[in-house]
Structure formats: structure tokens, C-alpha cells
N, C-alpha and C positions, 0 to 999 in steps of 0.2 A: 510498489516495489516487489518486484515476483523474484524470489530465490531460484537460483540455479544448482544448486545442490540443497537436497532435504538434508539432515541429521539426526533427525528423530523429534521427539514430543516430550516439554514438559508442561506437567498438570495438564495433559490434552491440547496442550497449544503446537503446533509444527513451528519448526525452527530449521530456516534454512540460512544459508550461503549464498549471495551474489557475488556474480565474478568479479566484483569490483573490488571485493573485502581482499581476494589471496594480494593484489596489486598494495591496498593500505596497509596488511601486515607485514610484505616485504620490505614495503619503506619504513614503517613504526621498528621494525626488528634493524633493518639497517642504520639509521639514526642513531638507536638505541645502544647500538655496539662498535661506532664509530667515532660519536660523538657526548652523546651524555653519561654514559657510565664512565668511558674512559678521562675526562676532565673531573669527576665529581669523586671516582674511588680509582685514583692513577696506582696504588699499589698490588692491582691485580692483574691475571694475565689476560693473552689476546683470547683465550678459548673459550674461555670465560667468559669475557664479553659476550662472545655471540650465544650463549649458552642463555646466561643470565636474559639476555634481552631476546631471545626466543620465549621465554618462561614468561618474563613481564608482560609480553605484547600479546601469550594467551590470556594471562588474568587481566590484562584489559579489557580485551573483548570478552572474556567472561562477567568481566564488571558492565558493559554496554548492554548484554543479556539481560542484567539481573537487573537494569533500570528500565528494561521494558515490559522483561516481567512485571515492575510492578503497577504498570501499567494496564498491562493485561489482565491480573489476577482482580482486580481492584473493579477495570471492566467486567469481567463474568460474574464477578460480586452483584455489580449493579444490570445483570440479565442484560449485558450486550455482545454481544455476540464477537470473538477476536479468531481471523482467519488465520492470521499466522505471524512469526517476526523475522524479519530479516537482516542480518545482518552484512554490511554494503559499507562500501568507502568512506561515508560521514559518520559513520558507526552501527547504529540499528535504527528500526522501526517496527511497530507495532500497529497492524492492521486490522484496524478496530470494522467492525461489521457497519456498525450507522452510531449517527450522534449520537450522546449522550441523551435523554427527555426531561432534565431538569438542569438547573444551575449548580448544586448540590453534585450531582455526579458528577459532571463535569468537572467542577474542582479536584476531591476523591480520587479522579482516573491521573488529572493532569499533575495533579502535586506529589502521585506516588513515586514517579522517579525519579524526582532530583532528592526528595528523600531519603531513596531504598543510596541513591551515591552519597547520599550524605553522612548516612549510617556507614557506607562500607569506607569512606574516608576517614572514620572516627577509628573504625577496625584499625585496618592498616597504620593509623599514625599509631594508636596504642602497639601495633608488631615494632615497629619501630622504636619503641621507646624503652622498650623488648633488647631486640637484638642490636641496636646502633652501634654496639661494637664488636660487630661481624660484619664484616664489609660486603659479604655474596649472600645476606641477607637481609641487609638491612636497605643497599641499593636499589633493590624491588618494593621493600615494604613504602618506602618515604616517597617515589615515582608514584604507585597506586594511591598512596595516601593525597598527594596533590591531584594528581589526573583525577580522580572522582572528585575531588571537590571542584578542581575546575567543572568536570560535566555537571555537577550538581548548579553551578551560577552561571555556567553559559545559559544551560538550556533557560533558567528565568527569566535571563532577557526580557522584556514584555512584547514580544513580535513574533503572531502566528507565522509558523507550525511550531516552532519551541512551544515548550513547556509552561512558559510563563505568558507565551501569547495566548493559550488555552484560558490558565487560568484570570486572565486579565477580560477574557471571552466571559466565564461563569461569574464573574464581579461583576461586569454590564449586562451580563441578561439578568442575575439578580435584581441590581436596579432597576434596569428599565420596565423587566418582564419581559422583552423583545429580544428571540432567538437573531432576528435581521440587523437591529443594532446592533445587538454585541460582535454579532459576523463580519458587520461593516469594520467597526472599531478597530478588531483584532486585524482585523486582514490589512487595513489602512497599517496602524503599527508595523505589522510584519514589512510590511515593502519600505516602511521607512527605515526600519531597523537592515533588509537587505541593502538598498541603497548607501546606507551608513558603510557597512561591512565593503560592500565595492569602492564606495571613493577613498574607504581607509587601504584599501588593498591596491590602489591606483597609485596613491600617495607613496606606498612602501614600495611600489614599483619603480619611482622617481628618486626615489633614494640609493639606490641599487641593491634595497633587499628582495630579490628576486623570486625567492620558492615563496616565504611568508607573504608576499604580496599578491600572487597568481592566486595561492590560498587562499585567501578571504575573497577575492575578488570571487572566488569560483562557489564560495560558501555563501556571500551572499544573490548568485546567481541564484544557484539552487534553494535561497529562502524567497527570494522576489518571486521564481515561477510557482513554488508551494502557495504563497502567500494567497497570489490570482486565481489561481486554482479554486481555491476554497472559495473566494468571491465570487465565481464561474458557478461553482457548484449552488449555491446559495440561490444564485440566479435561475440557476434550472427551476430548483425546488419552489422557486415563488410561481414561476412561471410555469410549472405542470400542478402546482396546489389546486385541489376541487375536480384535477381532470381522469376522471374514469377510464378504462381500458377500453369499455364499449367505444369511445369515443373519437379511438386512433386505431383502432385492429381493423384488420381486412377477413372480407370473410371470402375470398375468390379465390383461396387456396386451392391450386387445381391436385386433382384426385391423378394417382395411376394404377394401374396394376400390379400385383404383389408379384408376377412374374414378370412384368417390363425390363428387358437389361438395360443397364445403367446405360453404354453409348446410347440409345433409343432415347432418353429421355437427355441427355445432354443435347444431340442435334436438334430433338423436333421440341425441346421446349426451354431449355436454357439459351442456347445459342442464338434460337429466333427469337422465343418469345419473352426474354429475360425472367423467366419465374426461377424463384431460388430456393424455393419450399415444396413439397410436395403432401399430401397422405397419400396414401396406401392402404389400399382397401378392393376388397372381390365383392362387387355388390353391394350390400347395406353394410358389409361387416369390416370396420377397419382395424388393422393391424400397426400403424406405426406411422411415423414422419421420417423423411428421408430430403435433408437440407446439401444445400451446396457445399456447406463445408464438410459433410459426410464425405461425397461424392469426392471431394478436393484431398482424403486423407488415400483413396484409393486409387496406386499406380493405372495408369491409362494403356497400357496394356489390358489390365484386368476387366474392362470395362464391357468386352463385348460378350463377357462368362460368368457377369455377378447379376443377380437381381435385383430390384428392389428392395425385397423383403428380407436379403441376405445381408443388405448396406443399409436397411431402416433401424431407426431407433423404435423398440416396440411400445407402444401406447400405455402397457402397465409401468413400463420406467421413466415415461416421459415427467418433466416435471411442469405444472396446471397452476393457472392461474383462473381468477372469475372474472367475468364482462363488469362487475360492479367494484374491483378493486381500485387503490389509488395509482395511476399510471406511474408515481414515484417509486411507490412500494413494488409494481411491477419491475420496473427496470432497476431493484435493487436483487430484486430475484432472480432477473438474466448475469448480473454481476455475480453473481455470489455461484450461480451454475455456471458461469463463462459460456453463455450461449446466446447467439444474433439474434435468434426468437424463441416463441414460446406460444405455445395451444394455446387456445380460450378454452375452458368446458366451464358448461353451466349445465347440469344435472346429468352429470356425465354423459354430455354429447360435445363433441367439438364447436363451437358454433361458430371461429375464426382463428386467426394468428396475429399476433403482437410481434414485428421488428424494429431492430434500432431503425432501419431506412424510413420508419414510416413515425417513431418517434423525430427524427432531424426534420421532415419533411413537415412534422405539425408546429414544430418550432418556427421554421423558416416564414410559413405561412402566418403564424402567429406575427413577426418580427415585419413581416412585409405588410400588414396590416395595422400596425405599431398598437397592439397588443398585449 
């Protein structure tokens, strides 16, 4: 889930906005000031309402944060790496780098945020217990004081991607010792627990509860595709285990000239001959890689007045892989740079290029061959 607005960085983590979030705030704040405040404390006014349920529906999503934070924090604890968190219409997420490498962590990462809600549910009901007869502050404290404890027992659920489908993950790879079984287990769970969430959301459609039923339907959508996902993912990873970069790179990466203009090299070698990578290099000496999506970020006008070397990405910032890496750990590499390839060097000379086309391609062969 890629944010569409950043906001900045805590403890080093980036923390963005999907455009989905402004659309659930709008509805969480409208609710809010329509419906629930106004039956729960009827002796306040209408400004008020929208006021107060503005305020709430940020320390929501500030509580959604702080359960991914704990998520996050708990990960760099355990040296893995967390790209960013997002915060999107189901709440947030937290973009963990790669799996946990133990049972042990895995638990640690998955139990920290229904925790860090647990703890802040314990807050808020003590504000409450506080202020309960102030009505414009005690209507926020007792909403945040439920809504985190809800987050904190939905997410346990036992059905990957929740929280509790994780942790139900680190309980069977404990047992079994087997990252595969636990994967299966969880991911099994999770789609039952989706399915569950659909034919409950089907049901309350037949009842004529209309929005709560589209909702679950729609929540357990998006845990059944999470679910397979993961299954998918799993599968990759058994099925590229033991296999080397040497194994799937091409090494007929055609070379051009540091002065070739770009049209020049779309006609006589893209267009005809489909290559979609280039070096660049005058003689022995190379300068850079110059790929199709370079080519693709520069208006086409511009093409018959740029060169190579002026649209290459240069060989000291390129980032390098080796012919003897794990093809996995490669294409966690292209992930983490968001790029379709990536050099070989093996003692600092190029000696090929690693793409995803040519990873699908070893799959398929792999699959055609039943493999």
C-alpha cells in the first residue's frame, strides 16, 4: 500500500496518506456528528458536534499510527527493516521489509499492536473516568476508549493478515519448526475468517442493513485477497529456494554509445528489436544503464536532443547485485529500489542484467515443466 501524500518521519519510519484515508475520515467525522455523539450526549450543540467528531476521528487515526508503530518499532528492534506506514481506508499498515527469521519475532512484531490499542484503551477509559461529567470531553474520551479496544480484538482474530493470524503464524512455526506450515495454516485461517466476514456482510445485506453489510463484505474482500497473497508469496519463495542470479540473468545486454540520441535508439532497437535495457559505454569504458523506463519518464519531443549519457543512470549510483546471490534476495532488492532490473557485477565488471520478464519467464518454464 504506497501512500499518496508523505507527512514526515517517526523514529525514521515515513508515514504517509492514501487517498483512501481523506474519503474514511470524511465518513468517520460525518457519523460522528450525525449520529453518535448527537444520541449519546443530546444536550450539546450542532457546532459542537462537528467539532468534537473532527477531534475524535483525528485521535483515531492517531491511535491507528501508534498500533503500527508498535509494530514497526518492535521490527527495527528485531534488524528488519520497515519501509514506511500507511495510513488508507481500513486504517493503516506497516511495511515490513521481509519476514521475520524466527518464531520469537514474529510473535514480538505481531502482538505489539493490539497492545500499544490496548494500553491506549486503558488511557482513554481512565480520561473518562476523569472527565465523565463534562460532556465535550468526556464523548471523545469513552468513543477512543471502545474503538481501540475494539482494534485491539478485531485485529486478534486468528486470520492472516490480522494480527492474530501472524501470531497464530509464530505458534505453528514454533511447533512445527516449518516457516511453510505455519504460512499454510495462517493463510487457510485468514480466507476462512474472510469468507466468514462476506457471508456475514451478505446476511446483513438481506436484512436491509445496507452500509454495515457492504462493509464487512468489502473487509472481508480485502482479507481473502491479503490472505492469497501471502500464499502466492510463499510459493514464489519455495519455488525460487537454492536458485542463483547466475541462473536467470541474461548477459546480451546490448551496449550503446554515450552520445546515441535517445529517438536513435528507440527506432533501431526498441521498436524492432524489443530490448529494454541498455549500457553505455565508449569502448571498454562504461558509464551507466539506460532502461525503458528511463526513456519512458522523457517527453518525446525531447528525444531527438538527449543522449544516452544524459538519460543514463550512472554505474557509481547504480545499485549491484552478484551472479551467486539468492534470486529471492535479488528480487527483494529490485522491490525495495522499485526497479524492473538490475546489473550483475562480479568484481566490479558487469557480467549481465537480472529482470522481472526474465524472472516470470523462469517461473512459467519452471510450471510448464511441473517443477
Amino acid at each position: 500500500m504506497n501512500a499518496s501524500i508523505r507527512i514526515g518521519k517517526i523514529a525514521g519510519i515515513p508515514v504517509g496518506l492514501h487517498f483512501s484515508w481523506f474519503l474514511i475520515f470524511a465518513l468517520l467525522t460525518w457519523s460522528l456528528s450525525s449520529a453518535y455523539f448527537p444520541q449519546e450526549y443530546p444536550q450539546l450543540s450542532g457546532w459542537l458536534y462537528v467539532l468534537l467528531a473532527a477531534v475524535t476521528s483525528i485521535f483515531f487515526f492517531a491511535s491507528v499510527l501508534a498500533h503500527e508503530l508498535g509494530h514497526s518499532i518492535i521490527a527495527l528492534r528485531n534488524q528488519i527493516p520497515v519501509k514506511g506506514i500507511t495510513l488508507f481506508i481500513f486504517g493503516g499498515v506497516a511495511q515490513i521489509g521481509q519476514e521475520p527469521r524466527s518464531p520469537g519475532a514474529e510473535f514480538r512484531i505481531a502482538i505489539a499492536g493490539p497492545l500499544v490499542s490496548l494500553g491506549l484503551a486503558g488511557i482513554f477509559g481512565l480520561l473518562w473516568v476523569v472527565d465523565h461529567g463534562i460532556p465535550y470531553l468526556a464523548a471523545p474520551s469513552i468513543y477512543l476508549a471502545r474503538i481501540n479496544l475494539i482494534l485491539a480484538l478485531f485485529n486478534m482474530i486468528p486470520g492472516f493478515p490480522l494480527d492474530g493470524g501472524r501470531v497464530l503464524r509464530s505458534i505453528v512455526w514454533w511447533f512445527t519448526k516449518s516457516f511453510r506450515k505455519a504460512t499454510q495454516v495462517a493463510s487457510v485461517s485468514g480466507q476462512l475468517v474472510a469468507f466468514g466476514f462476506i457471508a456475514f456482510g451478505v446476511f446483513l445485506l438481506f436484512q436491509g442493513n445496507l452500509a454495515n453489510g457492504l462493509w464487512l463484505a468489502f473487509i472481508g474482500w480485502f482479507l481473502q485477497n491479503a490472505a492469497a497473497a501471502t500464499y502466492a508469496q510463499m510459493n514464489l519463495q519455495e519455488s525460487l529456494s537454492g536458485v542463483k542470479v547466475s541462473q536467470v540473468m541474461t548477459s546480451d545486454c546490448q551496449q550503446v554509445q554515450s552520445l546515441t540520441p535517445i529517438s536513435q535508439i528507440v527506432d533501431e532497437r526498441i521498436l524492432t528489436g524489443g530490448q529494454r535495457c541498455f549500457f553505455v559505454a565508449d569502448e571498454d569504458e562504461l558509464k551507466g544503464i539506460l532502461t525503458l523506463k528511463d526513456i519512458s519518464k522523457l517527453a518525446q519531443p525531447k528525444w531527438r536532443f538527449t543522449t544516452a549519457e544524459q538519460l543514463m543512470v550512472p554505474f557509481s549510483r547504480l545499485i549491484k547485485i552478484d551472479p551467486d546471490m539468492e534470486l529471492m534476495t535479488a528480487l527483494q532488492a529490485m522491490d525495495q529500489a522499485e526497479v524492473a532490473q538490475i546489473p550483475v557485477v562480479e568484481q566490479g565488471r558487469i557480467t549481465g542484467m537480472l529482470t522481472r520478464e526474465q524472472v516470470l519467464h523462469y517461473l512459467r518454464l519452471r510450471a510448464e515443466l511441473g517443477i
